[in-house]
N, C-alpha and C positions, 0 to 999 in steps of 0.2 A: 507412729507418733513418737517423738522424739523425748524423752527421758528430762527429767528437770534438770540434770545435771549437765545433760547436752544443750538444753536451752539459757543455765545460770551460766557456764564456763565458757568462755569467746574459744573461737575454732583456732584462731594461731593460740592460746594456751593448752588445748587438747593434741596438737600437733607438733609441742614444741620441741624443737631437738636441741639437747643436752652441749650439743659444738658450737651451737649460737652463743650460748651464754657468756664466755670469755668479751666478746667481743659487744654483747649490747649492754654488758656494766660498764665497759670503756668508754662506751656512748654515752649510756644515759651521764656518766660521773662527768664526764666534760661538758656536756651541754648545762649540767646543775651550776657547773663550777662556773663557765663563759657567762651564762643567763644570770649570775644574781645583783651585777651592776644596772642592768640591760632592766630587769625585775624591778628593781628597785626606780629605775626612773619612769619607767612606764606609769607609775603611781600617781608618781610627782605629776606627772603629764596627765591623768585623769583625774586632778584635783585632789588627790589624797595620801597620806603618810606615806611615804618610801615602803612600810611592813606591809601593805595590803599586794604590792607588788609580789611579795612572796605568797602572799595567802593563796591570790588568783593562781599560782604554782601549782596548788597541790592538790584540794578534794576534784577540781574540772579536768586536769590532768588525768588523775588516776581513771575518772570516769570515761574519759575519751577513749584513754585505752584499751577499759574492760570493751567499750561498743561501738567506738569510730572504727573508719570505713578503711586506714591507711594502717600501715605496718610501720611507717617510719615519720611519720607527721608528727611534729612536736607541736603541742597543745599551747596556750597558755596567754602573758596579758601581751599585746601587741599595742602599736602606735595609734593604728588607725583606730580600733575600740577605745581608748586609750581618751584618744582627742572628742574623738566623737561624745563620750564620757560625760568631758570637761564642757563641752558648746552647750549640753542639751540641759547640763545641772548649772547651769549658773547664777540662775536666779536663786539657788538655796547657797550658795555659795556661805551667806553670808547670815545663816540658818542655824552657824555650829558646825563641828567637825562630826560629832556622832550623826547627826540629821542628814548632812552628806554623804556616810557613809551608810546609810541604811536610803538613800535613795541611790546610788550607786547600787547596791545590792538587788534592791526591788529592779534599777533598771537589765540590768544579767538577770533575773527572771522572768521577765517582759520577754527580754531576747528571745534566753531559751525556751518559752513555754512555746512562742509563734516559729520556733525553729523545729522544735520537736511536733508542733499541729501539720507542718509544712512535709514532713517524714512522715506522717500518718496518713496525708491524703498523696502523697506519691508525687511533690511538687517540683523533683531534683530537675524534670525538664528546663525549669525557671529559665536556669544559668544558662542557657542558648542565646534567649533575649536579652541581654545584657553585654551588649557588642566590646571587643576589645579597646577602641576608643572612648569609650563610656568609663569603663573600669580604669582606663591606665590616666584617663586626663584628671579622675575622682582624686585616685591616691598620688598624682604629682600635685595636686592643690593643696591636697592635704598635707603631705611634706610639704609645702612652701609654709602653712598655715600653724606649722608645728614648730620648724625649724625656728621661724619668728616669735612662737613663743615663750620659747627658751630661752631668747633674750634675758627675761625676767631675774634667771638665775646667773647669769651669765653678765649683770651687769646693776643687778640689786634695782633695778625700775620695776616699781609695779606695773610692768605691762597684762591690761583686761579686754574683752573683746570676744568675738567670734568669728571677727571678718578681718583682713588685712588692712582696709581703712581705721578698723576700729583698734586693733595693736596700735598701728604705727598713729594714730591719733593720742592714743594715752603714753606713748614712750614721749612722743614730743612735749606732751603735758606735762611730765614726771622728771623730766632731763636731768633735774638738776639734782634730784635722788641717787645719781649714778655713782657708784663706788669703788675708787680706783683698785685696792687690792681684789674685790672679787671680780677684776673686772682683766687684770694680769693674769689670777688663775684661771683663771676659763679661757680667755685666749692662748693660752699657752698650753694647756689639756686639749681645746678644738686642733690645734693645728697640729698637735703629736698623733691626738688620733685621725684626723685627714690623713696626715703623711704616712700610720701605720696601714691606714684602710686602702689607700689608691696610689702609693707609691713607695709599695712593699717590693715591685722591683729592685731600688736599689737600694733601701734601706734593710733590709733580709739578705734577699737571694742576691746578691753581690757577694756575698763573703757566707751564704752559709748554703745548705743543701738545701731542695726543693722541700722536703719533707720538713728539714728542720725552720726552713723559712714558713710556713704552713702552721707552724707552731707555733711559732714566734709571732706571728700575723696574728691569731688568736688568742694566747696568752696577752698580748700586748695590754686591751683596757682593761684586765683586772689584776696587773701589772703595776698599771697606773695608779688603782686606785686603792692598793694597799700603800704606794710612796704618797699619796695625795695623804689619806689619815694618818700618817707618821710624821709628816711634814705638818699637818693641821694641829697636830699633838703637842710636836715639839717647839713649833712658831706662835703656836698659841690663837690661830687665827680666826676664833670664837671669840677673844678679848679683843680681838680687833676691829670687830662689826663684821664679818663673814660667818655669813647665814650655814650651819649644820646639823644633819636632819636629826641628832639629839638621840637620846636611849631610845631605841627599837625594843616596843613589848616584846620577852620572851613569852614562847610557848606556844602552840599551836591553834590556827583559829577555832572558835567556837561555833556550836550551832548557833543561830541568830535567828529570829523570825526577820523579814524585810519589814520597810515601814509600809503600813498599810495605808494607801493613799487616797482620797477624796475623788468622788467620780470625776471630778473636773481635773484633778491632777494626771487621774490616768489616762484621761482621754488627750489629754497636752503632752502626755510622754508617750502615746502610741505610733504616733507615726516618725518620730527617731526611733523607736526602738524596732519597729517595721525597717526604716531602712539601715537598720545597723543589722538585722539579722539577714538582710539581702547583703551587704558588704560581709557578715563574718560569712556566710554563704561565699561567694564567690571568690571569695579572695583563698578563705580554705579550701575549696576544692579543687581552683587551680592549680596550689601546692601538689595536692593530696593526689590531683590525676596524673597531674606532671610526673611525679614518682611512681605511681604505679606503673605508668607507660615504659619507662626506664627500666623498670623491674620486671617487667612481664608480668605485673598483677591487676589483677580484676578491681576499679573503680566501682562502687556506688553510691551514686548521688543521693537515692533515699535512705540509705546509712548515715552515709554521711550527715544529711540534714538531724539525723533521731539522734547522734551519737554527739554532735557539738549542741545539741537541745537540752537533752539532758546534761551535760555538761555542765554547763550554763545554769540550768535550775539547781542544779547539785551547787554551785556557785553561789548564787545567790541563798543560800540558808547559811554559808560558811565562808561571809566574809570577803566572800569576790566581786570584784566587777567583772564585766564582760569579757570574756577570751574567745580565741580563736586561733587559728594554726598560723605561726608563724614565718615567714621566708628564711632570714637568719640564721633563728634556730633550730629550723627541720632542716635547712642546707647542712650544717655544722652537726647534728643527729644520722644524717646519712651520711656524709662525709667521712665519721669518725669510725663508722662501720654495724651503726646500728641495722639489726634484723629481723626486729619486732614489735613492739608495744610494749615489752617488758625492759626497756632502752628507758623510757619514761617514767617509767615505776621506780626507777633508778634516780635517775632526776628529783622525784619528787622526795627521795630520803636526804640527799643532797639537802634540799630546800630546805627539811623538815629540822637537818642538823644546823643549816646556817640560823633559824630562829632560836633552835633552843641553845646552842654555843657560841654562838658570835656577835646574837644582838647588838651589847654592849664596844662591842668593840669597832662599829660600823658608826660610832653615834660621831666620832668627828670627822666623819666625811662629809665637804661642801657640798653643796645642791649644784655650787659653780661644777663640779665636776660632772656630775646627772646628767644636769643642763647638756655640757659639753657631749656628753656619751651618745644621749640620744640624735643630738645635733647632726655627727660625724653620721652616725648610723641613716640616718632618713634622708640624705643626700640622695641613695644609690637609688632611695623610691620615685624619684623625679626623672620621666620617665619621656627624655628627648628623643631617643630615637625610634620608638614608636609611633612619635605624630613626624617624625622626617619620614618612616616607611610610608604611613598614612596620606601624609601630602603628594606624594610621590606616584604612590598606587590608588588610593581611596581617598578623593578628595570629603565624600559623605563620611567616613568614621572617622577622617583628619576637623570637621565641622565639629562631630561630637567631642571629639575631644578637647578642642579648646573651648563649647561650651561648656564644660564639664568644669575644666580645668579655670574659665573667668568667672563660672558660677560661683564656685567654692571660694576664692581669694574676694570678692566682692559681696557676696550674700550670704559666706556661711557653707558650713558641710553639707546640710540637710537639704538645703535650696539649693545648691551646685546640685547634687546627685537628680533631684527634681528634671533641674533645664539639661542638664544630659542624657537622660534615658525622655525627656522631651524631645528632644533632638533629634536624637537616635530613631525614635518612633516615628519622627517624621518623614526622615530619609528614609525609613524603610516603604513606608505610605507612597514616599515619592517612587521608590523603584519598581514598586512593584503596580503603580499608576502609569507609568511609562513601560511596559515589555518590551521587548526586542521585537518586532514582527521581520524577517526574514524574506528576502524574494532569491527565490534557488533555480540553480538549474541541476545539469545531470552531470556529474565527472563520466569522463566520455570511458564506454563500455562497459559501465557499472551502476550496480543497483545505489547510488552513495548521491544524495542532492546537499549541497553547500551552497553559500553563500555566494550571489554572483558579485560582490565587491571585493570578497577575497578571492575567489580562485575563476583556473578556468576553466566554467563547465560549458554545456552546450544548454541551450533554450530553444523552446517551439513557439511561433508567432502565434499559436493557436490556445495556448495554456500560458497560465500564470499561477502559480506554485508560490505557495507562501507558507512560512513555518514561525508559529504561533511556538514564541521561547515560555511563558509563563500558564500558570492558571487561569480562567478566566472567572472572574466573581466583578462585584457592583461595583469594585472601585478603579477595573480597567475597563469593564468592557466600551467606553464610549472611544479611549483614545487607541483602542482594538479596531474600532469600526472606523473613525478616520482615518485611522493607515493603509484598511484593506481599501475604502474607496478610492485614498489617493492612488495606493497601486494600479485599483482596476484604471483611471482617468491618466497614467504614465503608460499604460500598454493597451489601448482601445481596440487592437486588432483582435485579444486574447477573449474568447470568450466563453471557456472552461477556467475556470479558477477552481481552485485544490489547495485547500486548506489542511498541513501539515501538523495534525495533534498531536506527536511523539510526545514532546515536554508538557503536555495539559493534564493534568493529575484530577484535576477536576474542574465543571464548569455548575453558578448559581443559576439561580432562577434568572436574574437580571442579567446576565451573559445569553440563556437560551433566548431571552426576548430580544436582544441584540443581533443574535445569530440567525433568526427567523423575519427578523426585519430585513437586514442583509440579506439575506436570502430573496425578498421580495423586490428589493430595492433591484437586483442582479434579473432580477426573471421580468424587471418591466423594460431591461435591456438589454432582451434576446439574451441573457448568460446567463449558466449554469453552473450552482455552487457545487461542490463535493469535497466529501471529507475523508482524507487517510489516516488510516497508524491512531485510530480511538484507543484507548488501553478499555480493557475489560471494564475494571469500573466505573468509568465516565459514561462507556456504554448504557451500564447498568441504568443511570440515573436518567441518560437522556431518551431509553430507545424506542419508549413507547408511547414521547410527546409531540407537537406539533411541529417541534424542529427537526425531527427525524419524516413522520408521515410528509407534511409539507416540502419536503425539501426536494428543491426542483433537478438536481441532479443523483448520485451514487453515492454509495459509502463505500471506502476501499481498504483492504488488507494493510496494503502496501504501497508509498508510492510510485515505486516501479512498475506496479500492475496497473494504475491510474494512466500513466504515464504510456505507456504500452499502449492501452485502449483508444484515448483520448488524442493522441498526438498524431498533427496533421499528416 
């Protein structure tokens, strides 16, 4: 029985070595220092003050730490929660700022309460059904869905909406709201940051070392964004009608109870907050595996789901919305040379220092700026060569994905995600309704039967060999039985057929009815079914029904032994 101590203290804290430490304060200190423009917009982008960007930094962070699944996965508020946020509260929008912020709060407890239920019943398999086209066509919608909303700030339109129609219907309405100076600075902060983001080739490493370029790539937006607030200072571009996100409360967040909601409110926010904890789900564990693979460390999935749950609730009493492991900045956390979760805990004092010292002196930085940061940043989520591999090799997950990807730009986050994993579902319904059925012969002088369109083997006019590639259950077995008929009506001399089980993992009830049918259908003309290569289990389940007693021919080991017997 393991000791309280061993159960309060996480195993990388009990294990930690002393040599690490140099190197995961360098970490966590640059990921604090990179992330608090990045923090700050994300806010703005989930409909709330620049500060709460920070807030989401700190109590879900630390908790991740103490219990998530990754050594190097940086926690915290991201885009995609971020927007998703913004879609699902809008209607309070106009509610008050405290009212949004305690429904922002209540919905990071929603999150994590079904993140952490999801870790308690051992759900991490989820993430298998959730196809790579599904995932990448969701969050290229959603970068498109973001990047346009930024406009707002970027050019003083109140652009409102959830769907692409619906931005660009209210920017056309609003036009004439457009503001030229806010609209110089953001254009001029987006294209410094483009150029420093994706043509850091020659603007860096031309003239300076790989390392030092690497740094200079990263220092760059908060580079920016201290010349932007000196330049807003000394220009004065507050008196000039350019929007600035104003005094940031000092001090760290409070505990808050969330708003307690009306049963019909909750039931209106349960199913975003269902598939926002399916997105903070997969999008974090993709990080979180992807590193550990790299690292030679052990993933788990039902960690992971407990340890972003709790998170999330620890969030939601202290001023957060929703978080989740970010790409960004867990690249730039391991990058820097982080080696633990104590990289984070690092970070969070960072945070802790930028609200209690620097508040004030954040307060004349543009929104145009935000705007622009996030803009540059969510580019690289847009996600084209994906659906070029997919169209190429997978025309079914190249489908989902631009379901995914039209759902989200025309209906909305919620409803894209919807008609993508509809999609997705039904491509898989379709593949798995259509199997492979296989007609084999023998590669000559070996026990090995292949495919007689690809190779060259030998065949007996007297057998016809067929290898069953999937399972068999109710939703193939009919276009199962049309393929073995047509075979038998393609070789009418053959009249031992051998049905090849190797890939049959298991067969239903409505597959043995199938099988027993065929079976009959074959013995009212003169042929005899038999079956090789059963695996144990399927045995199990079939051996002592009618499809087995009934069955007008043998059961065999192996097809080679079949093959032996049976051949003319």
């Amino acid at each position: 029985m393991p000791s309280i101590a061993a159960r309060l203290i996480p195993a990388w804290l009990r294990q930690y070595q002393l040599a690490d430490l140099p190197t995961d304060v360098i970490a966590g200190l640059v990921v604090g220092v990179l992330v608090i423009p990045q923090s700050l917009g994300y806010a703005v982008l989930a409909g709330l003050p620049p500060v709460y960007g920070l807030y989401a930094a700190i109590v879900p962070v630390i908790i991740y730490a103490w219990l998530g699944s990754s050594n190097v996965q940086a926690v915290g508020p991201v885009a995609i929660t971020a927007i998703m946020t913004a879609s699902s509260l809008h209607a309070y929008a106009d509610s008050g700022a405290e009212q949004y912020v305690l429904m922002a709060s209540l919905l990071a407890l929603m999150v994590g309460a079904l993140l952490w239920i999801a870790g308690r019943l051992k759900l991490g398999w989820i993430m298998q059904f959730i196809s790579r086209g599904v995932s990448a066509g969701f969050i290229s919608g959603a970068a498109v869905l973001i990047f346009i909303s930024q406009l707002k700030y970027l050019t003083a339109i109140p652009i409102t909406g959830n769907s692409l129609i619906g931005y660009l219907s209210s920017m056309l309405m609003y036009v004439g709201q457009l503001h030229p100076l806010t609209v110089v600075i953001g254009a001029i902060a987006f294209m410094l940051l483009v150029s420093n983001r994706y043509g850091s080739h020659w603007l860096w490493r031309s003239w300076l070392s790989p390392t030092y370029a690497k740094w200079a790539e990263r220092l760059f937006p908060l580079v920016l964004l201290i010349i932007a607030i000196l330049l807003s200072m000394s220009l004065h571009w507050s008196t000039r009608g350019v929007e600035t996100i104003g005094n940031i409360p000092q001090g760290l967040p409070t505990f808050t109870l969330p708003y307690l909601p009306t049963f019909t409110e909750a039931l209106n926010l349960l199913p975003t907050a269902g598939l926002m904890a399916l997105i903070v789900f997969v999008s974090s564990s993709s990080v979180a595996s992807t590193y550990a693979r790299q690292r030679g460390e052990k993933f788990d999935a039902n960690r992971e789901l407990t340890g972003l749950g709790l998170a999330n609730i620890a969030g939601g009493f202290f001023q957060s919305f929703a978080v989740a492991g970010g790409f960004s900045r867990t690249a730039i956390n391991a990058d820097s040379g982080a080696k633990s979760p104590l990289a984070s805990l690092v970070t969070v004092i960072v945070m802790i220092a930028a609200l209690i010292a620097f508040g004030s002196a954040l307060a004349p930085l543009p929104y145009a700026i935000l705007g622009a940061t996030i803009m540059a940043s969510i580019i690289g989520l847009i996600d084209v060569a994906t659906l070029k591999e997919a169209w190429q090799r997978d025309p079914l997950d190249a489908a989902s994905f631009i379901a995914a990807f039209s759902g989200v730009l025309v209906f909305g986050l919620n409803t894209g995600l919807v008609i993508g994993l509809m999609v997705s579902f039904a491509s898989l319904i379709l593949q798995s309704s259509n199997p492979h059925v296989a007609i084999v012969g023998q590669l000559a002088n070996t026990g090995h039967f292949r495919n007689i369109n690809r190779h060259d083997v030998v065949t007996f006019s007297n057998l016809l060999m067929l290898r069953i590639d999937e399972s068999l259950f109710f939703g193939n077995s009919e276009s199962v039985h049309r393929r073995i008929l047509k075979a038998t009506e393609e070789y009418p001399e053959a009249n031992e057929i051998i049905l090849i089980m190797a890939a049959v993992n298991h067969i239903d009830l409505t597959a043995q009815e199938m099988l027993r049918t065929l079976n009959q259908e074959l013995i009212r003309q003169d042929k005899y079914l038999h079956f090789s290569f059963i695996k144990g289990p399927v045995m199990d389940i079939i051996g002592d029904t009618p499809l087995i007693t009934e069955l007008s021919g043998r059961i065999y080991l192996s097809t080679i032994e079949a093959v032996d017997e049976l051949k003319g």
